[in-house]
N, C-alpha and C positions, 0 to 999 in steps of 0.2 A: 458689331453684329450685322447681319445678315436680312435685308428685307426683301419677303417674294409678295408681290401682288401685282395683279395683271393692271391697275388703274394707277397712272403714274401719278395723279394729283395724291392718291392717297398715299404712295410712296413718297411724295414731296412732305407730307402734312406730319408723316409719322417720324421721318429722319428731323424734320424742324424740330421736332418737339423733343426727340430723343436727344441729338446734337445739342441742347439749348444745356442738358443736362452735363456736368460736372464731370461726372463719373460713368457717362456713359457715351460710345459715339459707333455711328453705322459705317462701315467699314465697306460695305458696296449692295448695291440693287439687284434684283430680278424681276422679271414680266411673266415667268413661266418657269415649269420645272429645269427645263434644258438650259436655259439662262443661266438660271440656282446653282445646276451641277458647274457650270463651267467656271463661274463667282467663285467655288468652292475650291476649286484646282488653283485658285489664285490667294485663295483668301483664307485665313482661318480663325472664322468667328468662334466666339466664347457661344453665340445665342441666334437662332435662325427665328426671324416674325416670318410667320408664313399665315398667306390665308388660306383656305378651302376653295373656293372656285377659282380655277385658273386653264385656262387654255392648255388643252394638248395631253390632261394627265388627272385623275383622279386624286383630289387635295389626300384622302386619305391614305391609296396606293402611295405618293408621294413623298408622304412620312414614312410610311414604312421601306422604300427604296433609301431616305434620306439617313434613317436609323442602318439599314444594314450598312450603307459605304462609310458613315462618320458614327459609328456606336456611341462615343462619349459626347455628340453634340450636343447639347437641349436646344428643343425647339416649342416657339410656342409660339399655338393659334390664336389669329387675332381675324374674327371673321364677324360677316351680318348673320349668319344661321343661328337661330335658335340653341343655346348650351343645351337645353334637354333632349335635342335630340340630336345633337353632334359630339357636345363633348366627350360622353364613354368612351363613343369609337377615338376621337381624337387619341384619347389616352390610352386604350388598347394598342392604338398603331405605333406608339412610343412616345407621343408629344406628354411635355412636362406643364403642361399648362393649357387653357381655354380659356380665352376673354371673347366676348361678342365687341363689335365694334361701337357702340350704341355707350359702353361701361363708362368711355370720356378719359380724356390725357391723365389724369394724377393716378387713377384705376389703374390703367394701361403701365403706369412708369412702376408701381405697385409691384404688378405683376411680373413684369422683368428682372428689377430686385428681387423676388425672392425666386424667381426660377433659377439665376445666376445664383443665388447661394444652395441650390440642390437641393429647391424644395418646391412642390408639386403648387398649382395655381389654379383654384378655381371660384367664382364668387359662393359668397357663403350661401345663396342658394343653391346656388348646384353642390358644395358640398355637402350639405342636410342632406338632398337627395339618393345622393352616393352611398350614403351612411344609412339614409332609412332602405336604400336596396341591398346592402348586405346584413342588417337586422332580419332576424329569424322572425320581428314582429312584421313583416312587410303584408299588408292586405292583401288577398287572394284577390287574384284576376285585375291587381294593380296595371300588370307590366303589359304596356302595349302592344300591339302586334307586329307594330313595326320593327320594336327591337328584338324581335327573334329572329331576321333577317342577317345573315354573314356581311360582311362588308361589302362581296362583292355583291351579292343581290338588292342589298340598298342599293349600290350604284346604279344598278337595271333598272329599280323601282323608281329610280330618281330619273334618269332619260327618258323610261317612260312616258310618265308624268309630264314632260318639257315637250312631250309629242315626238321622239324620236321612233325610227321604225326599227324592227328588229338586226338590219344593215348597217344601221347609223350605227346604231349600241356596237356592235361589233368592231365597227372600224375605228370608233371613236378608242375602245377599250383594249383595242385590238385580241380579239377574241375572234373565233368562228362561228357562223350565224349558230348551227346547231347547238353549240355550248349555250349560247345566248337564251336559244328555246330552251333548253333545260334550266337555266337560272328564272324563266319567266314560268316554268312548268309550278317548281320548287317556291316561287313566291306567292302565284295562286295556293297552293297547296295550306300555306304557312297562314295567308291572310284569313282562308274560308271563302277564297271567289270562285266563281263555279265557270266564269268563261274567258276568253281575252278580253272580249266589250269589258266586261265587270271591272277589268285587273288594267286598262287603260282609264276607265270613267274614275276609278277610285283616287289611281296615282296621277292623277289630274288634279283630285279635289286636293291631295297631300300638299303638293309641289304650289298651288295658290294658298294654300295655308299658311307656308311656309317664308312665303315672300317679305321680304323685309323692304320697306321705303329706306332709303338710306338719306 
């Protein structure tokens, strides 16, 4: 298999543990997406670990670039974000799986197994959740407002949030600034903020929310 994470300790930590296994062994590293793609022209993993924050490319864009060039790949996330409010998208984007990094190694080898045998992975709380969001019983005005947000407007929301200006978002995402105003137009809109201060002070609070001690 295939590992992408930008922190090489934690690429050393997760091939140990994988390698140590029998039936399982990593086959080559990445630091970033463009790494990933070039591993791939060399390599051909049964199984991509990929995290969500990485340099140079949006975790979720990323799956879904990595889904259209290798359709039959499986990939699964192994990230610090929050599964409530990453995994969906994960698996919208195509990823066969969502583990937080926090789950611990046997969790983790768990989850590989049964991705590798073509079947979807997520911990049994997340998938209650999954399950109580497609029940017709699901309580009104459950669904947050964040998740009404398109993938790419989370991503806005999320730089946002990190203090980027509406330049940075652009070049980072490589977008044009005015698209960008329009995605930050489109998120005020969706949240109920009435101005930019609003729609920076909020995705400030989100983005510390969010933060995971590792």
């Amino acid at each position: 298999m295939l590992l992408i994470d930008d922190h090489p300790f934690m690429r050393a930590g997760l091939a140990q543990l994988i390698n140590a296994q029998p039936d399982l062994v990593v086959c080559d590293e990445a630091g970033n997406p463009a790494e990933a793609f070039k591993a791939l022209s060399k390599t051909k993993p049964e199984l991509v670990l990929s995290d969500l924050t990485m340099p140079g490319r949006s975790g979720l864009e990323f799956i879904k670039d990595l889904k259209a060039a290798e359709p039959n790949l499986a990939v699964l996330v192994v990230s610090m974000h929050d599964e409530a409010v990453f995994a969906e998208r994960a698996l919208r984007a195509g990823a066969r799986g969502y583990i937080m990094k926090e789950a611990g190694g046997d969790n983790l080898l768990t989850a590989i197994r049964q991705v590798l045998q073509g079947e979807v992975y997520v911990s049994p709380r997340m998938s209650s959740r999954i399950l109580n969001n497609l029940s017709a019983r699901k309580p009104r005005g459950s669904t947050s407002p964040i998740e009404q947000l398109t993938d790419r407007e989370f991503e806005v929301f999320q730089l946002i949030g990190q203090g980027k200006s509406t330049r940075d978002i652009a070049e980072q995402l490589h977008l044009s600034s005015k698209t960008v105003d329009v995605h930050r137009s489109h998120i005020k809109e969706k949240l109920e903020l009435k101005d930019a201060t609003a729609l920076i002070r909020h995705a400030v609070r989100w983005v510390e929310t969010q933060t995971v001690e590792p």
